[in-house]
C-alpha positions in Angstrom: -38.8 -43.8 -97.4 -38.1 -42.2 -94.2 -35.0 -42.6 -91.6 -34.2 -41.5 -88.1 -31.0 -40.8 -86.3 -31.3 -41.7 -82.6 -28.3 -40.1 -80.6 -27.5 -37.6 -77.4 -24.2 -36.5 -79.1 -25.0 -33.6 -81.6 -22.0 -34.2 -83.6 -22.6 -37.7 -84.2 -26.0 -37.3 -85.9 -24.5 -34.6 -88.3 -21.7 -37.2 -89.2 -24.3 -39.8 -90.5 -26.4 -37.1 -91.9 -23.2 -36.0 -94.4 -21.5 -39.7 -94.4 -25.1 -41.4 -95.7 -26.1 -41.4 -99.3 -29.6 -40.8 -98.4 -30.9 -40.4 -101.4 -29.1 -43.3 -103.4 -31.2 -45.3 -101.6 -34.7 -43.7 -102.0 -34.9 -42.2 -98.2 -36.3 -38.3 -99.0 -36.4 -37.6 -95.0 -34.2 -38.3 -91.8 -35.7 -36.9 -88.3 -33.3 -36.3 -85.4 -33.8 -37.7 -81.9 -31.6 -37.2 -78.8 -32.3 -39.8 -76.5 -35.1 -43.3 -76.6 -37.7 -41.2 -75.4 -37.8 -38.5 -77.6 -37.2 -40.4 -80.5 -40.9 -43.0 -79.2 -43.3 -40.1 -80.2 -41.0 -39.1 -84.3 -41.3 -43.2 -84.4 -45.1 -43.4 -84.0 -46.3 -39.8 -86.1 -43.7 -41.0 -88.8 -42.9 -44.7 -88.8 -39.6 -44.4 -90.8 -38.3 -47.8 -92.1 -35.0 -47.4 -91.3 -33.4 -46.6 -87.6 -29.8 -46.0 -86.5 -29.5 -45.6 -82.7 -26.8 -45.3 -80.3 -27.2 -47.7 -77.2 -25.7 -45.6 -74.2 -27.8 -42.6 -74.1 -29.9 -40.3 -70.6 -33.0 -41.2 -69.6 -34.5 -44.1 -72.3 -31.2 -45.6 -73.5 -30.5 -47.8 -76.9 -31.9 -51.1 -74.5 -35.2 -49.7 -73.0 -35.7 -48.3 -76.8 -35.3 -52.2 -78.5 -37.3 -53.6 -76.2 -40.1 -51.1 -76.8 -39.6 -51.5 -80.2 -40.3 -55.0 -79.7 -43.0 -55.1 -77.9 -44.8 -53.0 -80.5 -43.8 -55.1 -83.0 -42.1 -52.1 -85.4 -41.0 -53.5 -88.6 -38.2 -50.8 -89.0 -34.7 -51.6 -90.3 -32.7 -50.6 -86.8 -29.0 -50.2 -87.4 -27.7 -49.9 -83.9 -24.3 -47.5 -83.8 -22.1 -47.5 -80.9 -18.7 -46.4 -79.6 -18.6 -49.0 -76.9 -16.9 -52.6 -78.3 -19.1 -54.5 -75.3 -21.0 -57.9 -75.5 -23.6 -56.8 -73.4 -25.1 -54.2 -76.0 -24.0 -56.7 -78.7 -26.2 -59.3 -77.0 -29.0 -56.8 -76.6 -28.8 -55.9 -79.7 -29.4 -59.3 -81.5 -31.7 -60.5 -78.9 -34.5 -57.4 -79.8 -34.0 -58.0 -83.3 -31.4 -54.9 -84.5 -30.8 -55.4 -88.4 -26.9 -54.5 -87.9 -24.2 -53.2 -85.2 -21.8 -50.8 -86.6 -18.9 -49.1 -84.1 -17.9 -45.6 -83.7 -16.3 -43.8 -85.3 -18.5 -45.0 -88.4 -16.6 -46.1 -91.5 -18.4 -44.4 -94.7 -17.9 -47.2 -97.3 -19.4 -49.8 -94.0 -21.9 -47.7 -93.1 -23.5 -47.1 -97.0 -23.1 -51.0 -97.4 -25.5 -51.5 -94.7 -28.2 -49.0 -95.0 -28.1 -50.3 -99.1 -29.0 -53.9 -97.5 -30.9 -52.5 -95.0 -33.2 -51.0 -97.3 -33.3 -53.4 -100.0 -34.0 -56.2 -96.9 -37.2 -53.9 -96.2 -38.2 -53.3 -99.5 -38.9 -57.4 -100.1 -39.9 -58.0 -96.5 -42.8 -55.1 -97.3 -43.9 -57.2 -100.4 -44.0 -60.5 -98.4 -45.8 -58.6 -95.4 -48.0 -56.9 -98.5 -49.0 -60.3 -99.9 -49.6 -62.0 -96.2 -51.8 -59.3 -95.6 -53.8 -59.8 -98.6 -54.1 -62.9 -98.1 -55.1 -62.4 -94.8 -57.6 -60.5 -95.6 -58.8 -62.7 -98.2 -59.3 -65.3 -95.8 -60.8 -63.3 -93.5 -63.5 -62.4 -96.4 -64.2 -66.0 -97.5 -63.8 -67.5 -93.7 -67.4 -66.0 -92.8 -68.8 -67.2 -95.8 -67.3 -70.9 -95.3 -69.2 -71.0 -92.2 -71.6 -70.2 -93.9 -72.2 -72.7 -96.1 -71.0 -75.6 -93.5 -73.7 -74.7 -91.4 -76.3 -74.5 -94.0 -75.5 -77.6 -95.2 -75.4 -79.4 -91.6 -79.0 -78.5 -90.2 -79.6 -79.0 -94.0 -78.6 -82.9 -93.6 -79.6 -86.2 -91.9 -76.0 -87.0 -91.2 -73.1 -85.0 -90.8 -69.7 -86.6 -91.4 -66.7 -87.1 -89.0 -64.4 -84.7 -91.0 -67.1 -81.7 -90.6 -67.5 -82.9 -87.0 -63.8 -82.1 -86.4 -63.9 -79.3 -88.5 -66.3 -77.3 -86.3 -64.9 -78.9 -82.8 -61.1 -77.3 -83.9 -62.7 -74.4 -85.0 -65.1 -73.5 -81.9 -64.4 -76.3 -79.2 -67.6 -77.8 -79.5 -68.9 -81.6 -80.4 -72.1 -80.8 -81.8 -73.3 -84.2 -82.0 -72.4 -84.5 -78.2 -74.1 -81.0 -77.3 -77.6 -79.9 -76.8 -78.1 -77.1 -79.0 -80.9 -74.6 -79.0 -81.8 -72.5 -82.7 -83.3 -69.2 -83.3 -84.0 -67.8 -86.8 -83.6 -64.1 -86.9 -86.1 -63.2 -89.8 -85.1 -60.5 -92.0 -87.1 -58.4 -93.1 -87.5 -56.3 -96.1 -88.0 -52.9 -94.1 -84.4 -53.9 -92.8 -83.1 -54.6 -95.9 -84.4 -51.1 -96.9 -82.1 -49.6 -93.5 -78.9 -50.4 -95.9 -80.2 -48.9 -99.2 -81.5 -52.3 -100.0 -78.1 -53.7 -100.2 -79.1 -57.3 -99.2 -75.3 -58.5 -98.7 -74.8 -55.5 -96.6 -77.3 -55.6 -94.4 -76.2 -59.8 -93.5 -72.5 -58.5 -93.0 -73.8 -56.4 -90.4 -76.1 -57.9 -88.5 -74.1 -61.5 -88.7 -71.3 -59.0 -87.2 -73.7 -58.0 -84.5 -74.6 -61.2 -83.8 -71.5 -63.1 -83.6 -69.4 -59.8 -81.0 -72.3 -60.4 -78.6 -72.5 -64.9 -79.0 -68.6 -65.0 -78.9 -68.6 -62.7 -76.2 -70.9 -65.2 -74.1 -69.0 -67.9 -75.7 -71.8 -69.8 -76.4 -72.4 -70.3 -79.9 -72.0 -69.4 -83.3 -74.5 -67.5 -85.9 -74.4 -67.5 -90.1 -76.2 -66.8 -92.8 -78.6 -69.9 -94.2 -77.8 -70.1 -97.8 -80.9 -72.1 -98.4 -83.3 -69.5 -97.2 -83.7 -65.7 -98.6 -84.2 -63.9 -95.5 -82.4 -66.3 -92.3 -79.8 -66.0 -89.9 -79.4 -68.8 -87.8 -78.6 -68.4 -84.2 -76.6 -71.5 -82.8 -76.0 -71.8 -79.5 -75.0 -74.9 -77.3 -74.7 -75.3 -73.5 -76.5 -71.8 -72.6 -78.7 -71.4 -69.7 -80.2 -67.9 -70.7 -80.5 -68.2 -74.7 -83.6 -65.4 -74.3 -81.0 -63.3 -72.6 -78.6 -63.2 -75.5 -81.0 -63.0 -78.0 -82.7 -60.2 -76.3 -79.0 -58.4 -76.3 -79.0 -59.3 -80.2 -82.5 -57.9 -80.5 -81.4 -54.5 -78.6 -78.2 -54.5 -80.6 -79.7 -54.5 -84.3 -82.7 -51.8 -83.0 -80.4 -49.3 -82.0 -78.4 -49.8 -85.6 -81.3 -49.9 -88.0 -84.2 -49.1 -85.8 -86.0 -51.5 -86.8 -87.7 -54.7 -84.3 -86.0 -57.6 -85.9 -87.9 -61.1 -85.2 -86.6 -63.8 -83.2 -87.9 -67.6 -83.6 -86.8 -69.9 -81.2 -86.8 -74.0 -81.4 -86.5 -76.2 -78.9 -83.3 -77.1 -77.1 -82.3 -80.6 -78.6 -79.2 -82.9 -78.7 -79.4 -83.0 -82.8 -78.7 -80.0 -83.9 -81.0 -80.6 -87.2 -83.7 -81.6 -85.0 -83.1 -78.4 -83.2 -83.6 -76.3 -86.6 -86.5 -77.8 -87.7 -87.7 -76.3 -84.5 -87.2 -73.0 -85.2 -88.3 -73.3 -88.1 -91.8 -74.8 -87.0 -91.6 -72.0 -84.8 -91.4 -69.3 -87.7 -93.9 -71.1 -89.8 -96.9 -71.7 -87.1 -96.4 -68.0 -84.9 -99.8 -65.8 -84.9 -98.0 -63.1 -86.9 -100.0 -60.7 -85.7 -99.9 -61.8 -81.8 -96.1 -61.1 -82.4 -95.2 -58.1 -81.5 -97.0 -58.2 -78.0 -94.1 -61.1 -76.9 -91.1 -58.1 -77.7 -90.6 -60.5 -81.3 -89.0 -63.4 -80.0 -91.4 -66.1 -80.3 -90.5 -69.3 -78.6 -91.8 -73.3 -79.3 -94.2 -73.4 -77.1 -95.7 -69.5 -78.0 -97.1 -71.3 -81.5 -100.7 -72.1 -82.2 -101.9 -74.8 -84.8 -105.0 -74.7 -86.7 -106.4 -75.5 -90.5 -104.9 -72.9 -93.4 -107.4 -70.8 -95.6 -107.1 -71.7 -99.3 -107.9 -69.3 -102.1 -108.6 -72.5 -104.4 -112.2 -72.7 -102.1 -112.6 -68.8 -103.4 -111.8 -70.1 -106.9 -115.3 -69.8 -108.7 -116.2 -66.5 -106.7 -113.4 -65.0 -107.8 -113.5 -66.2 -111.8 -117.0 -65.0 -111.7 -115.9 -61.2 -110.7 -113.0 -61.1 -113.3 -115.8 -62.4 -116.1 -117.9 -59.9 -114.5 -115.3 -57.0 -115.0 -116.9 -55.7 -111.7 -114.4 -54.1 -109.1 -117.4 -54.1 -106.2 -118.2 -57.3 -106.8 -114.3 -58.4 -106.5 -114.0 -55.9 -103.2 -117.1 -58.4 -101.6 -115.0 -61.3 -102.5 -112.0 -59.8 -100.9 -113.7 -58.6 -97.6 -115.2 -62.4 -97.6 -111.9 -63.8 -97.6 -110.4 -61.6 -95.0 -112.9 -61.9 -92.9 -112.4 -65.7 -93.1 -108.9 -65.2 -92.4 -109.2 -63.3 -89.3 -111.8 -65.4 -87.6 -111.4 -68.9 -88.6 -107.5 -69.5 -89.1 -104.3 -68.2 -87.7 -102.6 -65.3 -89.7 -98.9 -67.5 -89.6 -96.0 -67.5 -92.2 -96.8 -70.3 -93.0 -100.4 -69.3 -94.4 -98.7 -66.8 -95.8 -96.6 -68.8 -97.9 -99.9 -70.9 -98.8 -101.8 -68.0 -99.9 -99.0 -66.3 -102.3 -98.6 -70.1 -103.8 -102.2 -70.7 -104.5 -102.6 -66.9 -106.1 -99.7 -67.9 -108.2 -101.5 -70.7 -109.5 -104.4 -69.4 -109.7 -103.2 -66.6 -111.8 -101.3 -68.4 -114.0 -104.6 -70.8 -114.6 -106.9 -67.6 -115.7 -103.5 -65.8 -118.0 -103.6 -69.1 -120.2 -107.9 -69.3 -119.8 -107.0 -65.8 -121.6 -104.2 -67.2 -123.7 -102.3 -64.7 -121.9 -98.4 -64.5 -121.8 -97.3 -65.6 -118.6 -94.2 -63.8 -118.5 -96.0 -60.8 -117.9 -94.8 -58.2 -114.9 -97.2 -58.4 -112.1 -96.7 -56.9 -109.1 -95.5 -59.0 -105.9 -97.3 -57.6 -102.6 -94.9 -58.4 -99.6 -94.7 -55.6 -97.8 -96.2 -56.6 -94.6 -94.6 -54.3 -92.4 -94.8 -51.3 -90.8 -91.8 -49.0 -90.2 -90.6 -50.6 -87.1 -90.6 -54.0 -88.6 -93.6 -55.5 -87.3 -96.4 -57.5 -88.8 -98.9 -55.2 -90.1 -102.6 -56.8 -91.0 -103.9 -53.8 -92.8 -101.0 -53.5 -94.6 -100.7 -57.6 -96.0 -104.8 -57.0 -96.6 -103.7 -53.3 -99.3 -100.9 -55.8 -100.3 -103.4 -58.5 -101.5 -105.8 -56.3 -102.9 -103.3 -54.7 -104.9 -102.8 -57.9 -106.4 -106.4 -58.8 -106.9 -107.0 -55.5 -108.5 -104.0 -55.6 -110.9 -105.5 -59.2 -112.0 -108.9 -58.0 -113.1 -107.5 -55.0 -115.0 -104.9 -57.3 -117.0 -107.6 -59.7 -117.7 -110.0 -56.9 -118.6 -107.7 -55.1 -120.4 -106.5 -58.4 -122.8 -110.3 -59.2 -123.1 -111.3 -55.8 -124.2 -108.1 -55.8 -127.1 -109.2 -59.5 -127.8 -112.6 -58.5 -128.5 -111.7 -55.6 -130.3 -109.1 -57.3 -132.3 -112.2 -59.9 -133.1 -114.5 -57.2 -134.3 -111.9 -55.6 -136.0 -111.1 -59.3 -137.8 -114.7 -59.3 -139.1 -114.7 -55.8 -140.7 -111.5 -56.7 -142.7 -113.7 -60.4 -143.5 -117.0 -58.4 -144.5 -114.4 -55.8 -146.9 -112.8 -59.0 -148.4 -115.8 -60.9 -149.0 -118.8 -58.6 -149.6 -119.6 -59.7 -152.9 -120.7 -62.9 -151.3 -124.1 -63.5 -149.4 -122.6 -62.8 -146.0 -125.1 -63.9 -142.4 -124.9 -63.2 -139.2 -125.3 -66.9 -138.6 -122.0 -67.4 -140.9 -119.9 -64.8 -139.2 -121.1 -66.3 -135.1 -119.8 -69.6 -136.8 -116.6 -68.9 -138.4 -115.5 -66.5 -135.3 -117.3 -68.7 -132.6 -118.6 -65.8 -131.0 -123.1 -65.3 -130.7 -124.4 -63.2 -133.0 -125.9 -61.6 -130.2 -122.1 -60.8 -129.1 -121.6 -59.7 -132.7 -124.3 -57.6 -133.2 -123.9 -55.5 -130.0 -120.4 -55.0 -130.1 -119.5 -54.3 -134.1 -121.8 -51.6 -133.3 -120.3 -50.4 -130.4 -116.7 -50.4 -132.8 -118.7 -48.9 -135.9 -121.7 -46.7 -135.1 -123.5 -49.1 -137.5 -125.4 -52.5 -137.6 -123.0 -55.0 -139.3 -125.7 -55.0 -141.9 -125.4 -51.6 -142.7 -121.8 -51.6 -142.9 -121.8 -54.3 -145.8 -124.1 -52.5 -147.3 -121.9 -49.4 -147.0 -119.5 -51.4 -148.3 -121.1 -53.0 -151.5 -122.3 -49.2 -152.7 -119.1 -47.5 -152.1 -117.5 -50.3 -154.5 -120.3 -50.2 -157.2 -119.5 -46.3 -157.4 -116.3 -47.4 -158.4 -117.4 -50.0 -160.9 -120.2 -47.8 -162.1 -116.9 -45.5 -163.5 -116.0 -48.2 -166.1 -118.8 -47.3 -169.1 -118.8 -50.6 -170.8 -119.8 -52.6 -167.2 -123.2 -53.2 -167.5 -125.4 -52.8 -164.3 -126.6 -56.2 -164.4 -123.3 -56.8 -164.1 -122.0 -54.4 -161.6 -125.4 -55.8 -159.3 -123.9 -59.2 -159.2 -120.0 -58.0 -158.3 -121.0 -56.4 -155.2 -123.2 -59.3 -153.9 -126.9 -58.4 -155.6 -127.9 -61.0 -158.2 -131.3 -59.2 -158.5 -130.6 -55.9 -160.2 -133.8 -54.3 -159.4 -133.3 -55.0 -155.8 -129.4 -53.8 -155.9 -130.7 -50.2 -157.7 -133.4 -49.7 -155.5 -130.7 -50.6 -152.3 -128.4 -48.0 -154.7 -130.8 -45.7 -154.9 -131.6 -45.3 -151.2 -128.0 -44.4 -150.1 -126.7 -42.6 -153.2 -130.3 -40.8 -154.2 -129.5 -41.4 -157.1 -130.3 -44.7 -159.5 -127.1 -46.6 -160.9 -127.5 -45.3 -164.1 -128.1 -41.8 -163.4 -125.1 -41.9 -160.6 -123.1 -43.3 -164.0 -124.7 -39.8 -166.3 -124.6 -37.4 -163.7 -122.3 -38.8 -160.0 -119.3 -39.6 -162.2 -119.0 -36.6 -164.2 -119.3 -34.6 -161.3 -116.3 -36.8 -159.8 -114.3 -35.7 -162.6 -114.8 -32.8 -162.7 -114.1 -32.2 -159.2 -110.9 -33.9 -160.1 -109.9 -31.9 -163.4 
């Protein structure tokens, strides 16, 4: 803690440096001052809690100091010391709030007893200031968000009740069922988003902030976050004669802070201020995205342009086809069909937007379960539409989409390839387990309902060999193995490995070993052996 020692008599200030039990009291430094004036500048570089002053001093006396430590409200302890037993600096003193009055010449045991109160008065009037601040600032935190939600929830509504009426008159002055009200949505892009490290929160706080300095400063209308929508601030403003004005100031305000064009939607002005959202937002949905930037971003009502949306659904079968097809150029043709469509039949809006992204969904999600596909699968999201200035970019929604589209038919190719493999793969381990049995082509299309063309074309592919061959591999390899046991006959060993004619099985034999099944038994197997001794 800290103390200061206001008088023009040198002598005096010594006495109450000696006479005080400074440090009893937790106060590690006292400053000098000789007069009101001089003692203004120690007060503000050092704001001391505790202050002893003498009232009749030159120039800024005990009087003109009080009432300018009044006026800035300092929260010090001030003891006031005089010599002078006079009801006018008595009266003075209580009226600009001095904590005590103590009379030269100063009595030690008096003057300790104070400055012990005096400080331990401070010390719980800090905490209590402490704890109102925090709460202050608490408030001050939730009060935006509040708003917030209130809002949201009225142009969210049919009705809104009497007690949320009187809530918003107290708060801003304003009736808003009695008021005509006019709405613009400030769309929020992701490249600002990107401006504050992609900090969503963040980048609301600050443009909210923005928002509301230059609306209060018109007095015309309040602006907060809608809860029900990602990327919206609503700008409410009732009684104004030059709402493009102020948004224009908002506009100016948020490019010279993130550099970036922010876009403005503006409704109707309407008595109900739900009416008067629904505006805007007809306003955001319909707008010619790509006719925006040439009207400075703020689109208004009567700027929108109606017309029938494009549906990927009628692209449906084209687009199946091309994934089946596993061909990229095919897909690209597709593509350029369905921008081309886009561009010259319908209006590029948010709106068809929206209905292109929700189709895509669907129609992704129909092909991943055609492939028996997990759905939960990553996919990439293309929704960066904007160029670096925030406006609506064509070329870049058309690299976004085709992104998209090209991701698709490399999953799907991808899971069909591993399916198919996985399916060949299923009918090697089938042909090792069964080849004593007299395996078909016919049998295998069945049981794996694939055509034995299919089969055929791509066990070979897997192999190198005809899925005849391979069973035939297969049936040798294990009659070398049987051939090893000298009291199997071959008769025997023929009919094991899927040959109930013996001649045919040691002529078969013959032409892969070069060697009958008998001679393989004289001469193959005691060459194995002795390879292995």
């Amino acid at each position: 803690m800290k103390a200061i020692i206001i008088d023009d008599e040198t002598h005096v200030r010594e006495g109450l440096l000696l006479l005080a039990e400074w440090k009893r009291f937790g106060i590690q430094k006292v400053f000098e001052a000789k007069d009101g004036e001089e003692a203004q500048n120690l007060i503000i570089q050092n704001q001391p809690e505790i202050i002893f002053t003498d009232m009749n001093m030159p120039k800024f006396d005990g009087i003109e100091l009080l009432k300018w430590l009044s006026k800035n409200e300092i929260k010090s302890k001030i003891i006031v010391i005089s010599g002078y037993d006079d009801f006018h600096y008595m009266r003075n003193a209580i009226t600009y709030g001095s904590y005590d009055y103590l009379l030269k010449p100063i009595d030690p045991g008096l003057l300790n007893e104070t400055l012990e109160r005096a400080v331990s008065d401070w010390k719980k009037e800090a905490l209590q200031r402490e704890s109102t601040n925090e709460t202050n600032r608490v408030i001050n935190e939730v009060k935006p968000l509040y708003w917030d939600y209130l809002f949201s929830n009225v142009i969210a509504n049919q009705v809104i009740s009497d007690e949320t009426i009187q809530k918003i008159k107290k708060e801003f002055g304003v009736h808003v069922n009695k008021v005509e009200c006019t709405i613009s949505l400030i769309f929020i892009s992701p490249k600002i988003i990107e401006k504050f490290d992609n900090d969503k929160d963040l980048a609301f706080f600050t443009l909210l902030n923005i928002s509301n300095e230059i609306v209060r400063l018109k007095q015309s209308g309040f602006c907060f976050r809608n809860i029900n929508k990602e990327y919206e601030i609503v700008v409410l403003l009732w009684n104004s004669k030059n709402e493009i004005e102020i948004l224009k100031k908002i506009q100016t305000e948020i490019y010279k802070f993130s550099g970036i064009n922010a876009l403005f939607f503006v409704g109707k002005p309407l008595s109900l201020i739900q009416e008067a959202y629904h505006s805007s937002r007809k306003t955001l949905l319909k707008h010619n995205m790509m006719e925006c930037s040439k009207r400075n971003n703020i689109v208004c009502y009567e700027d929108i342009t109606t017309g029938p949306n494009l549906h990927l659904f009628d692209f449906a079968e084209d687009i199946k086809w091309a994934i089946q097809s596993s061909s990229i150029e095919q897909m690209e043709e597709i593509i350029q069909k369905i921008f081309y469509a886009l561009e010259s039949k319908h209006v590029l809006s948010y709106e068809q937007v929206s209905v292109w992204e929700e189709q895509f969904e669907i129609l992704r999600k129909n092909w991943l379960k055609e492939y028996n596909t997990n759905e939960d699968v990553a996919f990439y999201r293309g929704t960066n539409y904007w160029d670096d200035k925030g406006i609506f970019s064509f070329n870049k929604f058309k690299e976004e989409k085709r992104k998209e589209f090209y991701e698709l038919i490399h999953l799907l190719n991808d899971v069909r390839y591993k399916k198919e493999t996985n399916s060949i793969q299923e009918i090697e381990a089938y042909l090792r387990k069964n080849y004593e049995k007299d395996i078909t082509l016919q049998e295998i299309a069945e049981r794996f309902f694939l055509s034995r063309e299919y089969i055929s074309r791509k066990f070979k592919q897997e192999y190198h060999e005809t899925l005849t061959n391979y069973l035939t591999k297969i049936r040798i390899e294990k009659a070398k193995e049987l051939l090893e046991n000298p009291y199997l006959k071959v008769y025997e060993i023929s009919y094991k490995v899927g040959y109930p004619n013996e001649k045919y099985f040691s002529k078969v034999f013959k032409k892969q070993v070069g060697l009958t099944p008998n001679e393989y038994r004289v001469h193959g197997c005691r060459n194995k052996k002795e390879v292995q001794e």
